[in-house]
C-alpha positions in Angstrom: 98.4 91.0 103.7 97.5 89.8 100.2 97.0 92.2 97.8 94.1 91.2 95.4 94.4 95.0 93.2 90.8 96.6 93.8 91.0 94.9 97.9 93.6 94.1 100.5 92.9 91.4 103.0 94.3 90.2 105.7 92.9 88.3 109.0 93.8 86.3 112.4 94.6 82.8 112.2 91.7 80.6 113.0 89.0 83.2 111.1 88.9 81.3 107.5 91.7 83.0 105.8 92.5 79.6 104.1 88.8 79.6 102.6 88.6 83.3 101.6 92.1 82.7 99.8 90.2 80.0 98.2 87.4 81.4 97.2 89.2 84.3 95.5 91.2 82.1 93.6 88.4 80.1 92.4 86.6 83.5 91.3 89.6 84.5 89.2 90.2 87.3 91.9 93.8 86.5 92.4 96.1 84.3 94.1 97.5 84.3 98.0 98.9 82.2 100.7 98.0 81.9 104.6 101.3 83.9 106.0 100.5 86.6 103.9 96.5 86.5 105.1 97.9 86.5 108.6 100.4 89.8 108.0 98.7 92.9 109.6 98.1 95.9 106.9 101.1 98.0 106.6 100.9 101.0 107.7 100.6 102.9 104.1 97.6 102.5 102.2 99.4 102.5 98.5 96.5 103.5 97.1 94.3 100.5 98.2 90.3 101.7 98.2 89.2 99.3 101.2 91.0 96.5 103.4 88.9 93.6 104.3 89.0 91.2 106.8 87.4 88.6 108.6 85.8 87.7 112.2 84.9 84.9 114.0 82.7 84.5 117.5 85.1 84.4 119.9 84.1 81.3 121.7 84.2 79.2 118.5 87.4 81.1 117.6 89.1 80.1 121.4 87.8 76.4 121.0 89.5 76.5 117.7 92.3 77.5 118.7 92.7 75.3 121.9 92.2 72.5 119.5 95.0 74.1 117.0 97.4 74.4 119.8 96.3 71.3 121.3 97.6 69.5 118.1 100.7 71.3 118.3 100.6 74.1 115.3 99.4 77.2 115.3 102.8 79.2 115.6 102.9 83.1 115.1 99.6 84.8 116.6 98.8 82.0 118.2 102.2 81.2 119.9 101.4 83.7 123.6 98.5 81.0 124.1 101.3 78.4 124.0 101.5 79.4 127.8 98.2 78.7 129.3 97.4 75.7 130.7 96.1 73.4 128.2 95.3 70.4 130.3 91.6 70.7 129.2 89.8 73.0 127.2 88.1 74.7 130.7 91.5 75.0 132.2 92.1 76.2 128.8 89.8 78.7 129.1 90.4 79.4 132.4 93.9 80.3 132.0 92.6 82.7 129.0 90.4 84.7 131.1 92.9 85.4 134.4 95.7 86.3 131.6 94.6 87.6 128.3 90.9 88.8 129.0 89.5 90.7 125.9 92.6 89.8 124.0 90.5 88.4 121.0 88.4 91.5 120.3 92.2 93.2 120.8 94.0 90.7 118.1 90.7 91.4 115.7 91.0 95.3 116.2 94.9 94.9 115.2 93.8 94.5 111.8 92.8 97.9 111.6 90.4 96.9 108.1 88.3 98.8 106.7 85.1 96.0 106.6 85.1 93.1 108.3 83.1 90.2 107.1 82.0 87.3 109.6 83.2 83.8 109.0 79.4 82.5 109.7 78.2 84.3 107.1 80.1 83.1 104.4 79.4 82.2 101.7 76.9 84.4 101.0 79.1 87.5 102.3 81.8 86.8 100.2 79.7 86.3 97.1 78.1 89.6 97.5 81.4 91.6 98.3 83.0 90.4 95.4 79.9 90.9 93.0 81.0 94.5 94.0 84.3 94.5 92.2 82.8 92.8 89.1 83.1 89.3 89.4 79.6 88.0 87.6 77.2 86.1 89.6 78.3 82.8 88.0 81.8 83.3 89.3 80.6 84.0 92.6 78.2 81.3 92.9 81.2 79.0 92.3 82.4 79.5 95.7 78.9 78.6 97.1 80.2 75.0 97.5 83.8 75.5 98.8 84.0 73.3 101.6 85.5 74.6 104.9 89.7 74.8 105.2 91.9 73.3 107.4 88.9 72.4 109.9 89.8 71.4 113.7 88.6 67.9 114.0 86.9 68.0 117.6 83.9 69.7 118.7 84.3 71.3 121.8 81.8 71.3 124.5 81.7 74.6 126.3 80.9 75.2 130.2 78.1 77.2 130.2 79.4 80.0 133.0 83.0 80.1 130.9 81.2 80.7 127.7 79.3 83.7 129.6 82.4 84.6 131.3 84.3 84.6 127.4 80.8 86.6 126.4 81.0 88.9 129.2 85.3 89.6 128.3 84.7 90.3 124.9 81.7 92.7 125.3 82.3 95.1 123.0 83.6 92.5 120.2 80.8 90.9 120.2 78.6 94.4 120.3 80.6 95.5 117.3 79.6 92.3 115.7 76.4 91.2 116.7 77.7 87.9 118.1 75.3 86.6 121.3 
């Protein structure tokens, strides 16, 4: 978890951690690095007003993660995924829904946070959150252009009944976040 004074924040691998820890460094909001973004909250508050994180759809945020694991990184979190069969991204996926079925809503909800923000809403999100703790406009707006971090290279196609089937296992995830 980083500690940014006014905000804590911390987030799954694979969500934009790297660009939010970006984007707060560029707005003069402080500094962090990815092992602390991926550290769940402690338990005590300290005092901290609001703990933020981040969300991804979950079938951009499996396809990410196959192609993270794929190239052989992606330790921690992502290290129980390590055992599903990876000899394509459907088998991939396959494998995810007969073991870990509604495991990503479950890794999201171990954040316990007090907002979430979605990654496909950034940047505008992230430059109206912080506008809340007093960073001016200007500052924000400097993030507007902050490319993407540590981006997978390949697009996945998906299979149209895994995709439902992903939908379907993450229900109420994608309920609680308006992801269709």
């Amino acid at each position: 978890m980083i500690d940014y004074g006014e905000f804590q924040f911390a987030c799954p691998p694979r969500t934009g951690s790297l660009w939010f820890i970006e984007a707060c460094k560029l707005t003069g909001l402080g500094y962090g690095t990815i092992e602390e973004a991926h550290e769940l909250f402690p338990s005590n508050r300290n005092g901290c007003s609001i703990r933020v994180s981040l969300v991804r759809h979950p079938c951009d945020w499996l396809a990410s993660c196959f192609s993270t694991i794929s190239a052989g990184n992606g330790k921690g979190y992502l290290a129980q995924f390590y055992a599903l069969d990876r000899a394509s991204f459907d088998s991939f996926v396959r494998s995810y829904l007969l073991t870990f079925p509604g495991f990503i809503g479950k890794l999201f909800s171990m954040y316990k946070s007090d907002t979430c923000m979605r990654l496909e809403d950034m940047p505008w999100a992230f430059m109206e959150f912080v506008e809340t703790f007093g960073v001016s406009y200007n500052n924000a707006r400097l993030c507007k252009n902050l490319r993407k971090q540590n981006v997978s290279g390949s697009i996945i196609k998906w299979n149209k009944l895994l995709r439902e089937k992903v939908m379907n296992s993450e229900s109420d995830f994608c309920d609680r976040y308006e992801y269709f």
